[in-house]
C-alpha positions in Angstrom: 3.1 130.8 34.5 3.9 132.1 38.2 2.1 134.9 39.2 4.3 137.7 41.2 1.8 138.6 44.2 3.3 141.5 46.0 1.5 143.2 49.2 1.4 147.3 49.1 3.4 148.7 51.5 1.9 150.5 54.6 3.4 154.2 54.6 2.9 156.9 57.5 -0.3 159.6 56.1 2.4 162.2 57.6 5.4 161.3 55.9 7.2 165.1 55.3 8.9 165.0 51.8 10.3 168.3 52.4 12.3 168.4 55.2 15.9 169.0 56.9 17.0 165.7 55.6 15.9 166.3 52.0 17.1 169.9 52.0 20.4 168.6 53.0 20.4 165.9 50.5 19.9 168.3 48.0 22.6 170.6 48.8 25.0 168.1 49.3 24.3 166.7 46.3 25.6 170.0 44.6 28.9 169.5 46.0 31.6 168.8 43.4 32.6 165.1 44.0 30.0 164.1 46.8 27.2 163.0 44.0 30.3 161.2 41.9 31.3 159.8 45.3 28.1 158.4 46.2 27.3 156.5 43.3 30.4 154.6 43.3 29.7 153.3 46.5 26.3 152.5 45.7 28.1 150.1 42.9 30.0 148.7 45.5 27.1 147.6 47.5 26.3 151.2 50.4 23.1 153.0 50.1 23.2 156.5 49.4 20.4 157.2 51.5 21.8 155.8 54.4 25.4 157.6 53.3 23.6 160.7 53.5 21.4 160.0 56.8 24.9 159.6 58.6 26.5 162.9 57.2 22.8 164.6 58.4 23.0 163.1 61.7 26.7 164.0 61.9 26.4 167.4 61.1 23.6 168.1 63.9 26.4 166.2 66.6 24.0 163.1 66.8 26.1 159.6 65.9 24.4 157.3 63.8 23.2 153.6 65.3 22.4 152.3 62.0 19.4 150.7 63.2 17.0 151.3 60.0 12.8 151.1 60.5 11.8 148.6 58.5 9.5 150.6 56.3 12.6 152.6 55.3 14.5 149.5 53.9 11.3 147.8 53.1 11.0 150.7 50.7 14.1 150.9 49.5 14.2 147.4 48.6 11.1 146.7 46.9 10.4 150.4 45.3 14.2 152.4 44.8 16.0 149.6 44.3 13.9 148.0 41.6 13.1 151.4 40.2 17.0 151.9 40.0 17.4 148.5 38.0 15.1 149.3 36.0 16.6 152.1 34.9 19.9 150.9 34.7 19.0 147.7 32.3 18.2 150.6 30.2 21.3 151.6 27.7 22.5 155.2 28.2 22.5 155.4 24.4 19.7 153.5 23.2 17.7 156.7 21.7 14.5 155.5 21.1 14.2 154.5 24.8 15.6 157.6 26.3 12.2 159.0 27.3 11.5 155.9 29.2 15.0 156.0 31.2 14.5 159.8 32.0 11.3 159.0 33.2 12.7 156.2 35.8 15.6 158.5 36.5 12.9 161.1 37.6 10.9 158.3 39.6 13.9 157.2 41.1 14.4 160.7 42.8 10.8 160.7 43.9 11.4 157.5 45.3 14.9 158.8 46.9 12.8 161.7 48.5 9.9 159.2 49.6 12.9 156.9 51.4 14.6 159.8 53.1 10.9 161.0 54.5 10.8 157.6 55.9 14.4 157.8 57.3 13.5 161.6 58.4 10.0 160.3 60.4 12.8 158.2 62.8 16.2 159.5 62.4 15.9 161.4 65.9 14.0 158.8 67.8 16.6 156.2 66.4 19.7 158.2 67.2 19.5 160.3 70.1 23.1 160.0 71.3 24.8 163.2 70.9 28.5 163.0 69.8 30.5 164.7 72.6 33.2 167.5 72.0 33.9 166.2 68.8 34.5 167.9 64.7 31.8 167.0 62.5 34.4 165.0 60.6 35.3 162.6 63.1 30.9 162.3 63.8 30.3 161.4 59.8 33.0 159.4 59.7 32.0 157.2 62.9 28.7 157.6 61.3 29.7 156.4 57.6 31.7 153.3 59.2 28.1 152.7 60.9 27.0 153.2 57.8 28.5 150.6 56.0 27.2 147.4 54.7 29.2 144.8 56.3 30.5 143.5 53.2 32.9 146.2 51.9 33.5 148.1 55.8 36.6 147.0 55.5 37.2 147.2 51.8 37.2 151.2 52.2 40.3 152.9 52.3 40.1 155.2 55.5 41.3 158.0 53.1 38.2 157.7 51.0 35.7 157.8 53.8 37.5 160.6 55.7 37.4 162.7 52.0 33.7 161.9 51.9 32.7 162.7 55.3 34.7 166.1 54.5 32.5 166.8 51.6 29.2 166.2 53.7 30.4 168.5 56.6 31.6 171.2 53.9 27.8 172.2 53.8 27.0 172.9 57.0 30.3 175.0 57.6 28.9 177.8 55.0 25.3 177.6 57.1 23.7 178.2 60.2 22.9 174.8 61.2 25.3 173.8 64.3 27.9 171.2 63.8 
């Protein structure tokens, strides 16, 4: 029998669950299409989070580097991700464990919200290039190509990424947040 020995991970005592980043999240998420969006590119390999750290960082003029902290994909692999699977090696309808999948569902938004307090801590320090004289469009996409795993960057109709770096500007054009 192997023993799985797996070391804690070391998060900030400041991390900020409720902030910009989140907020946006959330509202973006309400968007008609963006959630649907989303989670077919997660199937197809993109993280959401960092999908929707490019549209933030696009929508405040700043382009996105890509350059991750570690603890943010340290945490996203080892606590999202495997929250996620767990989830999903659930059956949708397999009643008697629906409880159990509702419950991961809701841990992995708490987890989501952890990862994007992570993301938030650095986002600014990370990408401090501001995008000159340029729509928020053009930013989130530049920032969603950035975005990208490697993999499938060029798998990605230019169609589909401009539609979803529409949907993630769409918020901020009905706010007070520049863009």
């Amino acid at each position: 029998m192997t023993i799985l020995q797996t070391e804690s991970l070391t998060l900030p005592a400041s991390m900020e669950p409720d902030n910009p980043l989140w907020r946006y999240a959330l509202a973006c998420w309400q968007k008609p299409g963006l959630a649907e969006t989303c989670l077919t590119l997660q199937e197809q390999g993109w993280s959401v989070t960092r999908i929707l750290c490019a549209g933030w960082l696009g929508v405040n003029g700043r382009t996105f580097t890509g350059i991750e902290d570690a603890k943010v994909t340290e945490w996203r692999e080892h606590v999202t991700g495997r929250i996620r699977s767990a989830r999903k090696s659930i059956p949708r309808n397999h009643a008697p464990s629906h409880e159990l999948r509702s419950a991961l569902a809701k841990a992995e938004l708490q987890a989501e919200q952890s990862e994007l307090a992570l993301a938030w801590q650095t986002l600014y320090e990370r990408n401090p290039e501001v995008a000159s004289m340029q729509n928020c469009t053009t930013v989130i996409v530049q920032n969603l190509l950035t975005a990208a795993p490697l993999t499938t960057r060029e798998l990605q109709p230019m169609t589909h990424i401009t539609k979803l770096a529409d949907l993630l500007a769409e918020h901020t054009r009905r706010s007070t947040e520049p863009c």
